[in-house]
Every structure is written in structure tokens, then in C-alpha cells.
MARVEXMI-614999 format. One record per residue: residue in three letters; x, z, y of N, C-alpha, C in turn. Coordinates in steps of 0.2 Angstrom, whole numbers, padded with zeros to 4 digits, always signed. Each point is the difference from the previous one (the first is absolute). Example, Ala and Ser with C-alpha at 12.3 -4.5 7.8 and 13.67 -1.06 7.14 Angstrom:
ALA+0066+0039-0028-0004+0000+0006+0004+0000+0006;SER-0002-0004+0005+0004+0001+0006-0004+0003+0005;
***
This chain:
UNK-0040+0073-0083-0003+0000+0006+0004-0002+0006;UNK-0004-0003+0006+0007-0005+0004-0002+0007+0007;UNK+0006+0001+0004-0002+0006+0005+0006+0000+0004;UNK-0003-0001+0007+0004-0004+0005+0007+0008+0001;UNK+0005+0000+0001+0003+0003+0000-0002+0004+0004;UNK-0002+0000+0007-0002+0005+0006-0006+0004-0001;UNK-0003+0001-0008-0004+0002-0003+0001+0004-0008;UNK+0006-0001-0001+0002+0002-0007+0002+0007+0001;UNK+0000+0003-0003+0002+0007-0005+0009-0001+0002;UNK+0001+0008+0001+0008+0001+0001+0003-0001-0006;UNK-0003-0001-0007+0003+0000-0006+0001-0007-0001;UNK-0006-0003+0000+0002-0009+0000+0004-0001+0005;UNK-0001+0002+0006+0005-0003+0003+0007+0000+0002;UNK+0002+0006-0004+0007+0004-0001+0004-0006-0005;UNK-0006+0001-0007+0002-0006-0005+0001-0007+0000;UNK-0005-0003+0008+0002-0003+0001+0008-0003+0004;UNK+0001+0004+0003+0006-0001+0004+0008+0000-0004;UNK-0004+0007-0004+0008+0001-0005+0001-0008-0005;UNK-0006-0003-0003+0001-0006-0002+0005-0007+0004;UNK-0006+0001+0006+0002-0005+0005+0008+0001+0000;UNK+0002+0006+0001+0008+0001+0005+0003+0000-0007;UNK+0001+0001-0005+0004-0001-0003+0001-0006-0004;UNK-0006-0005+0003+0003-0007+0001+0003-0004+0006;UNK+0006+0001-0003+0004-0002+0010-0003-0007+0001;UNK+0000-0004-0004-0002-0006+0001-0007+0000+0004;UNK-0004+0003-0002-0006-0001+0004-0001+0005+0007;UNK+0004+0005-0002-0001+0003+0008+0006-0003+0004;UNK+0004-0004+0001+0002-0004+0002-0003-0004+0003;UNK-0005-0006-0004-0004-0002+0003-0006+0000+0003;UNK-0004+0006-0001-0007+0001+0001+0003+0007+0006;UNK+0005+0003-0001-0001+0007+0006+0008+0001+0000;UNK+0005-0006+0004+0007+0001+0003+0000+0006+0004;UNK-0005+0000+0004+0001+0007+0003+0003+0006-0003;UNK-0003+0000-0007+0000+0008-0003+0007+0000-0005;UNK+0002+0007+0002+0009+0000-0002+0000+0006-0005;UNK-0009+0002-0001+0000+0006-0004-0007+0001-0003;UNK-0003+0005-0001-0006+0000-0007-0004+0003+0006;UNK+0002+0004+0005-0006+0004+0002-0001-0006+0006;UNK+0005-0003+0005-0003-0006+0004-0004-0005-0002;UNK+0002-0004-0005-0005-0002-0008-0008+0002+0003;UNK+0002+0006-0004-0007+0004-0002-0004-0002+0009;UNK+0004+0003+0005-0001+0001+0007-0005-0008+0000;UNK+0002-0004+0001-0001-0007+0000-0006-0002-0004;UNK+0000+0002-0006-0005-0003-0003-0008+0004+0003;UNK+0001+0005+0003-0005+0004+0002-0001-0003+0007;UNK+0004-0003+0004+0001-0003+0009-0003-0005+0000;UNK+0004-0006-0006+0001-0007+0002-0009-0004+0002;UNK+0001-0004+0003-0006-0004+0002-0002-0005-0006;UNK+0007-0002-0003+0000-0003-0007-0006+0001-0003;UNK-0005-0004-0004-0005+0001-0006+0002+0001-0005;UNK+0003+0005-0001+0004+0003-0006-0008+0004-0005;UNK+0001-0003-0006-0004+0007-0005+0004+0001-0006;UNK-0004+0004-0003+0002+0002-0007-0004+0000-0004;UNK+0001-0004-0007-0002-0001-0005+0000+0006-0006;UNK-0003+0003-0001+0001+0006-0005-0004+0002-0005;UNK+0001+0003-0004-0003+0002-0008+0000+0006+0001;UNK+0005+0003-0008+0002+0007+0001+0006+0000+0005;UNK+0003-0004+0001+0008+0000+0006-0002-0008+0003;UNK+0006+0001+0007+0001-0006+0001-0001-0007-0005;UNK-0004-0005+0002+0003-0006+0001+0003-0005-0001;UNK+0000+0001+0007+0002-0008+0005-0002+0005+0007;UNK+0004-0001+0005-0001-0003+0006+0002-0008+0003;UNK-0006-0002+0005-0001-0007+0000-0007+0001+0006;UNK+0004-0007+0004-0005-0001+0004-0007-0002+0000;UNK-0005+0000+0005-0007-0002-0005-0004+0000+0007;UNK-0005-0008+0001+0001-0001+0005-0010-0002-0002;UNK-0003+0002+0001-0008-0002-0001-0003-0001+0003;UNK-0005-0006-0002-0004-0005+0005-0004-0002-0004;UNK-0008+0000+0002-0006+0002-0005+0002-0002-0006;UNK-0001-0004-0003+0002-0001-0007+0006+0000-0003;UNK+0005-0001+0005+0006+0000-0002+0006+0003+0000;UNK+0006+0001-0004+0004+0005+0002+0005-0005-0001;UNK+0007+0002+0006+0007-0002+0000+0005+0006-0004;UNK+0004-0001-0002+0005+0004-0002+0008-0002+0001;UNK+0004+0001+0006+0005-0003+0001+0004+0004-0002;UNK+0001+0007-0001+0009+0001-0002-0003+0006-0005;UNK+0003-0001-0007-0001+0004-0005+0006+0004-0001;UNK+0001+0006-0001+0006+0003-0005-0003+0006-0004;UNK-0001-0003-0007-0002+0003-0003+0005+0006-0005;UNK-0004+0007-0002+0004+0004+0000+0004+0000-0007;UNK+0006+0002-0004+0003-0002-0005-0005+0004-0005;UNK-0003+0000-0006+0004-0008-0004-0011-0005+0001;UNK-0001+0001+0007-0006-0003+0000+0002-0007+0001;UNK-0002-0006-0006-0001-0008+0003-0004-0003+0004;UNK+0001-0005+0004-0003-0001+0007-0009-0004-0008;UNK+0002+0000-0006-0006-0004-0004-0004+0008-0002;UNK+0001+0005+0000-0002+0006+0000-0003+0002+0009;UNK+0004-0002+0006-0002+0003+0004-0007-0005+0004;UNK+0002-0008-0004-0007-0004+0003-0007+0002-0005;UNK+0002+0004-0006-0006+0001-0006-0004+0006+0006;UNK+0003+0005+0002-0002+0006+0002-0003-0003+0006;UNK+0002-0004+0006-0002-0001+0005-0007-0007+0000;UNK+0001-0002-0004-0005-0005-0002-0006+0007-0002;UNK+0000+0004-0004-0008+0003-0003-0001+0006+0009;UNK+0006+0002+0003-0002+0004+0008-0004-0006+0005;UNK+0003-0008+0000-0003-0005+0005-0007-0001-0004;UNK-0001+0000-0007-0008-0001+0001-0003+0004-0001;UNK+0001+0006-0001-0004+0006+0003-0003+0000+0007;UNK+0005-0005+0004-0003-0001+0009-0002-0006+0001;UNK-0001-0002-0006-0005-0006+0003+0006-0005+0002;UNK+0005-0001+0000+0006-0005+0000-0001-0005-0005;UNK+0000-0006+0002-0001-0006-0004+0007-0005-0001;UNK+0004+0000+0005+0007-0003+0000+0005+0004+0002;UNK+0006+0000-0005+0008+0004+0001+0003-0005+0000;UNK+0004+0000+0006+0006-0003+0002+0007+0004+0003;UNK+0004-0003-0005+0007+0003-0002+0007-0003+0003;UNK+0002+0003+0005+0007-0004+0003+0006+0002-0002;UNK+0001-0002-0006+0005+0004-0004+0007-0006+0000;UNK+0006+0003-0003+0007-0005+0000-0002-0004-0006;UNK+0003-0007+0003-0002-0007-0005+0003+0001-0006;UNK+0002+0004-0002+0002+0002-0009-0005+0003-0003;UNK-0004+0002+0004-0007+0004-0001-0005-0002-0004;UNK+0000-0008+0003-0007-0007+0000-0002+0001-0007;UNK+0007-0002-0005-0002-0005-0006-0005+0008-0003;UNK+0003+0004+0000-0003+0006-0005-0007+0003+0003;UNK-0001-0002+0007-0006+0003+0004-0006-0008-0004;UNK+0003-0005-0001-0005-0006-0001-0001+0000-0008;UNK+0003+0006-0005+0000+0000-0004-0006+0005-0003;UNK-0001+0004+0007-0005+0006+0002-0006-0003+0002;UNK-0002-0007+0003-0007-0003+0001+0001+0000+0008;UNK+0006+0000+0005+0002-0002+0005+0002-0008+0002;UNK+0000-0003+0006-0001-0007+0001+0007+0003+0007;UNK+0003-0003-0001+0004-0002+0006-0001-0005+0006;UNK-0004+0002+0004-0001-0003+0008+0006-0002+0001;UNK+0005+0001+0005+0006+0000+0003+0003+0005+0000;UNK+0008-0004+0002+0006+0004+0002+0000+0002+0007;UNK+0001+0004+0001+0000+0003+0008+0007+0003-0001;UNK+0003-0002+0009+0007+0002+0002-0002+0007+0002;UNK+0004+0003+0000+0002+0006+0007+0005+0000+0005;UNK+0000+0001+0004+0005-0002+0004-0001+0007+0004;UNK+0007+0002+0003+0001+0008+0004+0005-0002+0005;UNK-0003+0002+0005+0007+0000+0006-0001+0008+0006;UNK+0006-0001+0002+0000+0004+0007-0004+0002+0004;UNK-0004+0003+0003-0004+0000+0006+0005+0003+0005;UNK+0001-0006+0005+0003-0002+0005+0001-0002+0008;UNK+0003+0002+0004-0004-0002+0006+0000-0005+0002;UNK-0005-0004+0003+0001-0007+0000+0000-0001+0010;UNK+0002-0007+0002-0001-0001+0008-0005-0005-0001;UNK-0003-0003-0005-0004-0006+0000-0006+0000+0003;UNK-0006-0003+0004-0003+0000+0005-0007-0002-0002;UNK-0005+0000+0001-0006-0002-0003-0002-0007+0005;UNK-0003-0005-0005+0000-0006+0004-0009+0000+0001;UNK-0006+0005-0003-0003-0001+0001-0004+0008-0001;UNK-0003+0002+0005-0004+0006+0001+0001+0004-0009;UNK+0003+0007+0002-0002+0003-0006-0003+0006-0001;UNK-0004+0003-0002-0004+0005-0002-0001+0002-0007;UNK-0001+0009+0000-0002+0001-0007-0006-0002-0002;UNK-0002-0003-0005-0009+0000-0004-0001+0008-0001;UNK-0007-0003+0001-0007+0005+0001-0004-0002-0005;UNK-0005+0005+0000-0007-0001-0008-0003-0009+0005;UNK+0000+0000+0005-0004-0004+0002+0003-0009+0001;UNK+0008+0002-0003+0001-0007-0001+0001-0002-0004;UNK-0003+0005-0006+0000-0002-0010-0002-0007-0002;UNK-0008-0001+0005-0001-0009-0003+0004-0004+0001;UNK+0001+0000+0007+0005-0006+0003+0007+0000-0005;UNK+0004+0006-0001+0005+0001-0002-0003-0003-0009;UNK-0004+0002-0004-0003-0003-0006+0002-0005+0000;UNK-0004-0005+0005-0002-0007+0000+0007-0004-0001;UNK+0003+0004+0006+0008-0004-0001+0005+0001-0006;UNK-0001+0006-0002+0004+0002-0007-0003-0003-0004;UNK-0005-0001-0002-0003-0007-0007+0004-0008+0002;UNK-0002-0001+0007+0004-0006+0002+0006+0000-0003;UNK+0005+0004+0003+0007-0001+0000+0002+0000-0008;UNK-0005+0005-0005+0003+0001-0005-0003-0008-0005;UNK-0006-0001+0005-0004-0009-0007+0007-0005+0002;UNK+0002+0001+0006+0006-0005+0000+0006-0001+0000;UNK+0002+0009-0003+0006+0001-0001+0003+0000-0006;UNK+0005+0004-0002+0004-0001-0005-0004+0006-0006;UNK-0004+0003+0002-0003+0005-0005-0008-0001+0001;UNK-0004-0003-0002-0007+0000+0002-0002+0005-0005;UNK+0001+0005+0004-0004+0007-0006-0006+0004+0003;UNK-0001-0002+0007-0007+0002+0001-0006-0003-0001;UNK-0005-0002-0003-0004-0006-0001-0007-0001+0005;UNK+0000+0005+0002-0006+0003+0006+0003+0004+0007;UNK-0004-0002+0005+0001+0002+0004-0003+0011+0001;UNK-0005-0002-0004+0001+0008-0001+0004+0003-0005;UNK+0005-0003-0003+0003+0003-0005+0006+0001+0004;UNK+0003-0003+0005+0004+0000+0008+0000+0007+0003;UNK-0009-0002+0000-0002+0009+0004+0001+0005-0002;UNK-0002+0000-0007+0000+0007-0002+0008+0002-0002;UNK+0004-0007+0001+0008+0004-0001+0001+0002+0006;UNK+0000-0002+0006+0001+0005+0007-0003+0005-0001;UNK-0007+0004-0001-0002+0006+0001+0004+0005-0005;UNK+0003-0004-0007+0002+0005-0003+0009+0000+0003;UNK+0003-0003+0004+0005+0002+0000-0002+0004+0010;UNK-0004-0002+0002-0001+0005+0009-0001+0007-0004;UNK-0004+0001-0008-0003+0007-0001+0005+0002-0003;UNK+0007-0002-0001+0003+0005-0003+0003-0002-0009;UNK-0005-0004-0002+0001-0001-0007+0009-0002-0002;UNK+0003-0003+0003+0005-0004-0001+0007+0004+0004;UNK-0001+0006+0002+0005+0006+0003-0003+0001+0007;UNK+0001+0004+0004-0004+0002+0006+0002-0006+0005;UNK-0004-0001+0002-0003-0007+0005+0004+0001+0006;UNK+0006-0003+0003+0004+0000+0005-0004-0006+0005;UNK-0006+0004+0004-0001-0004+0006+0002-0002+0003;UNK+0006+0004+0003+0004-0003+0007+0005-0006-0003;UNK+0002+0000-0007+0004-0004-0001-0003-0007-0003;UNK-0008+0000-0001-0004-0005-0003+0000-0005+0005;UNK-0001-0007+0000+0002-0002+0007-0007-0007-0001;UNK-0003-0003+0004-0003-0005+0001+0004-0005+0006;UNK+0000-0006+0001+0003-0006+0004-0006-0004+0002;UNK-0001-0001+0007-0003-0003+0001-0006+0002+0007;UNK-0006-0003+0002-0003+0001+0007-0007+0003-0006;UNK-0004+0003+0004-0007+0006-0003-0003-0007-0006;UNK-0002-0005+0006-0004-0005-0005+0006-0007-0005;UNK+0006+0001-0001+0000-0005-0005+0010+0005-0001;UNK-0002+0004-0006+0004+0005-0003+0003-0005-0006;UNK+0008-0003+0000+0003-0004-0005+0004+0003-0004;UNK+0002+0006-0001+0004+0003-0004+0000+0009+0000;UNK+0001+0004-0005+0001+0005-0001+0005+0003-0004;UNK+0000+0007-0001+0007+0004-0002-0004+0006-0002;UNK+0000+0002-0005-0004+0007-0002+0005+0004-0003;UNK+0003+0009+0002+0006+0001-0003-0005+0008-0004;UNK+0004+0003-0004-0002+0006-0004+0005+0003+0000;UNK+0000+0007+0001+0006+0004-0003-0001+0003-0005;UNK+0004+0000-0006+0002+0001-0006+0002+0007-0001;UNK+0007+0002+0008+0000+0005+0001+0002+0002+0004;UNK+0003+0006+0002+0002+0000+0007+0005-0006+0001;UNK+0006-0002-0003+0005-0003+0001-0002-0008-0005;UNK-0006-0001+0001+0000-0008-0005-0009-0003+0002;UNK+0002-0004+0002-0006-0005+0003-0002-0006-0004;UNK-0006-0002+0000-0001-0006-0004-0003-0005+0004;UNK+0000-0005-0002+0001-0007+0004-0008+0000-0005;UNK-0006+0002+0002-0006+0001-0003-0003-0009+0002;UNK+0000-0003+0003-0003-0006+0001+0004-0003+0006;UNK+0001-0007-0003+0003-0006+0008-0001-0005-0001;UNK-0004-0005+0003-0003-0004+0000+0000-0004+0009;UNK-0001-0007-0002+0001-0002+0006-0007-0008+0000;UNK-0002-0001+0003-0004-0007+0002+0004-0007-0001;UNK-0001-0003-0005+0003-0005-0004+0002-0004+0004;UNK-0004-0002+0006+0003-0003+0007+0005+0002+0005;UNK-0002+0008-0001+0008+0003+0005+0004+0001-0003;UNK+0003+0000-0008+0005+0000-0002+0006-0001+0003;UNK+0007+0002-0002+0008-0002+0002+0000+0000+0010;UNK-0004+0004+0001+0000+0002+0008+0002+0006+0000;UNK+0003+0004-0005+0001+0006+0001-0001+0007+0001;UNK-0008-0002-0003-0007+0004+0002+0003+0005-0002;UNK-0001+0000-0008+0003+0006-0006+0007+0005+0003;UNK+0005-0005+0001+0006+0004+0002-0002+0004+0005;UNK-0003-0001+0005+0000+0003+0004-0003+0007+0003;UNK-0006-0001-0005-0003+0003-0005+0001+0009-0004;UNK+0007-0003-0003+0004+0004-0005+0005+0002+0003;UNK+0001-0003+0004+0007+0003+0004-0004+0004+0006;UNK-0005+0001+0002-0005+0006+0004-0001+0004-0004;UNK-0001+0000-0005-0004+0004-0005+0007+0005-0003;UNK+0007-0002+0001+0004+0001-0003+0002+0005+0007;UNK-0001-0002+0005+0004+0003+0007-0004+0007+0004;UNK-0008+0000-0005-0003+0005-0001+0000+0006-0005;UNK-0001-0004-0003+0005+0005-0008+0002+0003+0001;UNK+0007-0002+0003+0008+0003+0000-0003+0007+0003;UNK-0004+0001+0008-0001+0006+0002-0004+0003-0003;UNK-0002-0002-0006-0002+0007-0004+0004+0002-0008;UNK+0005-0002+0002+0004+0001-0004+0004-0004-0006;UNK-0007-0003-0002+0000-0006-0008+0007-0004+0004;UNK+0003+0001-0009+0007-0002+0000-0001-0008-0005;UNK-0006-0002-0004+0001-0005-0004-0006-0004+0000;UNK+0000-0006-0001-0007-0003+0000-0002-0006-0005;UNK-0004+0001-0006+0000-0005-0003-0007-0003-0003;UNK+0001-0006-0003-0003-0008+0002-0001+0001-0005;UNK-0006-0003-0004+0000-0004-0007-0004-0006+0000;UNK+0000-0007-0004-0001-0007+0001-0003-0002-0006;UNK-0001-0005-0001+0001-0004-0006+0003-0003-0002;UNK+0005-0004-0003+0009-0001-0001-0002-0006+0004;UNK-0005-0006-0001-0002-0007+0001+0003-0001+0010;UNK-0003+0007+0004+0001+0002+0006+0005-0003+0002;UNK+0004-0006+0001+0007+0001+0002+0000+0000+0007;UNK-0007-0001+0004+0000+0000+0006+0001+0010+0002;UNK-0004+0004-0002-0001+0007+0001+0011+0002-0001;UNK+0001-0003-0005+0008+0002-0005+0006+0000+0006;UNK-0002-0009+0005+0003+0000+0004-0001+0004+0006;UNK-0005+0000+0003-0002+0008+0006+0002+0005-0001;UNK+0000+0004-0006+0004+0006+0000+0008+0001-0005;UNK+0001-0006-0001+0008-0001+0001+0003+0000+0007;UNK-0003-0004+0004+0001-0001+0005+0001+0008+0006;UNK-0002+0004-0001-0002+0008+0002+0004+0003-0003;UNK+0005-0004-0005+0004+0007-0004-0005+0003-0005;UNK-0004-0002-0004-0001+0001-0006+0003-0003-0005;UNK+0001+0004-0006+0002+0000-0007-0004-0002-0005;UNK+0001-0005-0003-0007+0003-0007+0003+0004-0004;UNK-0003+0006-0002+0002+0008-0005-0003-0003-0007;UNK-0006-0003-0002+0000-0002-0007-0006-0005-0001;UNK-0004-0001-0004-0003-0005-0003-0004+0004-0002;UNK-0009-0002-0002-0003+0005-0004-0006-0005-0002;UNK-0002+0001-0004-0005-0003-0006-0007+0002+0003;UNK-0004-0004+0001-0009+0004+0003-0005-0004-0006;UNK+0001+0006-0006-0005+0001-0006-0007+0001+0002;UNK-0005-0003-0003-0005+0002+0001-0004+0000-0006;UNK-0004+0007-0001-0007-0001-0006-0005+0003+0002;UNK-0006-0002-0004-0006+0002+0002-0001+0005-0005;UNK-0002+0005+0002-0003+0009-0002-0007+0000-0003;UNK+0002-0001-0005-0006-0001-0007-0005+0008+0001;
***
């Protein structure tokens, strides 16, 4: 049974914690903050994170799980000892089509691929991550900026299908399939919606670029969408953009900010090199249809 954390039982969530922290390795990188079991615990009941729990008789997996009509994402898995990540896709495949999910897509580490394709997965792309600083910036906006509203989804659409058919990842094929990725990240689905740090470029009637950010948690932002009009490119739209969106962050505390791409990106790779980003790791984007 999958069950968001902010909704589990103090028992499943005890056992999940104790799992979690005594792998240093994973609370490390999923919850640096926590230097003990009960702020763990504390966390996993706060965070904005899409955190759930997969359980049986005990724990698991915890993992994230991102839904969208027919389909489910799952970016960060740690499944509990001695459960297999071929055990923990058997269990989450028969919960996704109890909900009518049709498609599971897995961002898991590139050592992952060959054994996930051996399970009746297909490997789309490698995607980077990349993490940096949120930072104060003095850079200036060279063209009117504002947060989006419900009201500027089409336009905002239209040009996101654009930029993505001529860019380095043509992953949206429709200009409704555009759409319906802004409503799921203004509503929350991809960590809580940072409007004041989401930015649009541009005058009411001809909007060229955008920045959509999420918090993950209090202290971590995501770089949820950024796209630019294939025209205004290398103007500086995006940095500037990002470096707003970072100068606003800062005042609410987020200490980290990060970005994921498609490896092909090298235009995205240099933008946030150039900001003081890192790439942190590489990850595999598996995909199978839910029989």
C-alpha cells in the first residue's frame, strides 16, 4: 500500500525513519539537515517533499511519486534492507494499477538501467542534476518581470511546446500536454509552488520566457520549468531569471537550488555552471507500461 507520509501511522513512520537514518548514506543525501532519528522523523512529517511509503506487513521503500492522470514519476527510491528495488517495482506496479495508472517512470542511478530493462523497462534518457547555492545576486532585469497567474497558462503553454520542439529535449508533443504540466506544478504536485520566485519575461501581450520554482523543502528549491522563446535566446533571459528567483529565495531562507536536464542540454549545463552550479549525479529515466 503506497501512503504519503503526512498521512501514515506513527508505527510505519517510526520504522520508516529508523531505516532511513541508519543509512548514513541516504540521509545524507535526501535529509542533510537531520543529525538524528527524531529530527528525521520531525522532517519527514513537515517536508513539502512528495515523500510516500510503500508497505506490506513493514516498511518498504520510501520514494518519491509524482501523479498525473495516467501516469506516475518516481525520482528517489531507498528501499528498506533486505527489500530489492525488482521487489519494490513488483509491489508498486500491482498499487499503480489498482489507480488506474498506465505508465511508471523511474529516475534511478545508471547502474540501475541494464537490470530495470531486464524487468520490461525502456530507457528514455540520461538526465543531469545539477545543485548550487541560492545566492544574492545584483543582476538587473532587461525586460519587465512578473509572477504567472492561472490566466497566463495558454500563452505560457504555447511557448513551452515551442521552445521544447526546437530545443535540445522535444519532450512535450502538444501544446496541451505543456498545459497540463504548468497547472500540475502552480498546484503543488512537484513540491509547494514558490510564486513569488516563479518569474515570466516579457510585456502582457508577447511573454518570451519563463522560470517556474517548487520547494521540496524548506531549505531546497527546484528549478520546476525554464524555457525561453527560441528567438530570445543567449539575451540572458533565463539568468536573469534565476538570479531573481535566487535573490528571492534567499529571504525565505532556501539554502540550495536544484536543476535537472537532459544530458544532450549543453546549453541548460552551461547556464547553470555559469551560476555556480555542480552536477551531483547522472540518473537513468526508465519507463514501462502498467499491464
Amino acid at each position: 500500500m503506497i501512503t504519503k507520509t503526512s498521512k501514515a501511522s506513527s508505527d510505519i513512520l517510526g520504522q520508516t525513519a529508523e531505516f532511513i537514518f541508519e543509512n548514513g548514506a541516504s540521509t545524507k543525501e535526501a535529509f542533510p539537515q537531520c543529525s538524528t532519528k527524531e529530527e528525521l522523523l520531525s522532517e519527514l512529517r513537515k517536508t513539502h517533499e512528495q515523500w510516500n511509503i510503500l508497505h506490506t506487513d513493514r516498511p518498504v521503500a520510501l520514494f518519491t511519486l509524482q501523479l498525473s492522470d495516467v501516469d506516475a514519476i518516481v525520482d528517489k527510491i531507498y528501499p528498506a534492507p533486505p527489500t530489492s528495488y525488482e521487489s519494490f517495482v513488483s509491489n508498486l506496479r500491482l498499487d499503480l494499477k489498482k489507480a488506474k495508472i498506465q505508465s511508471l517512470t523511474l529516475r534511478v542511478p545508471e547502474e540501475m538501467a541494464e537490470g530495470l530493462e531486464k524487468n520490461g523497462f525502456e530507457k528514455r534518457r540520461v538526465i543531469v542534476k545539477f545543485v548550487g547555492p541560492v545566492i544574492e545576486t545584483q543582476l538587473m532585469p532587461i525586460l519587465p518581470l512578473v509572477s504567472p497567474t492561472d490566466r497566463d497558462i495558454p500563452a505560457l503553454a504555447k511557448l513551452m511546446h515551442e521552445s521544447y520542439e526546437k530545443g535540445a529535449e522535444p519532450r512535450l508533443p502538444t501544446v496541451s500536454s505543456a498545459e497540463r504540466k504548468l497547472h500540475e506544478i502552480m498546484s503543488g504536485l512537484h513540491g509547494a509552488y514558490a510564486a513569488e520566485a516563479s518569474l515570466i519575461s516579457g510585456t502582457t501581450l508577447n511573454v518570451v520566457s519563463a522560470c517556474f520554482i517548487a520547494l521540496r523543502s524548506p531549505r531546497e528549491a527546484l528549478v520546476a520549468e525554464l524555457f525561453t522563446d527560441p528567438l530570445y535566446r543567449a539575451r540572458g533571459l533565463a539568468t536573469i531569471e534565476l538570479a531573481t528567483a535566487m535573490n528571492r529565495l534567499l529571504k525565505r531562507g532556501v539554502q540550495t537550488l536544484t536543476v535537472r536536464f537532459g544530458e544532450k542540454n549543453e546549453i541548460a549545463g552551461r547556464l547553470f555552471a555559469k551560476l555556480g552550479f555542480k552536477q551531483e549525479r547522472k540518473l537513468a529515466e526508465m519507463v514501462t507500461v502498467i499491464q
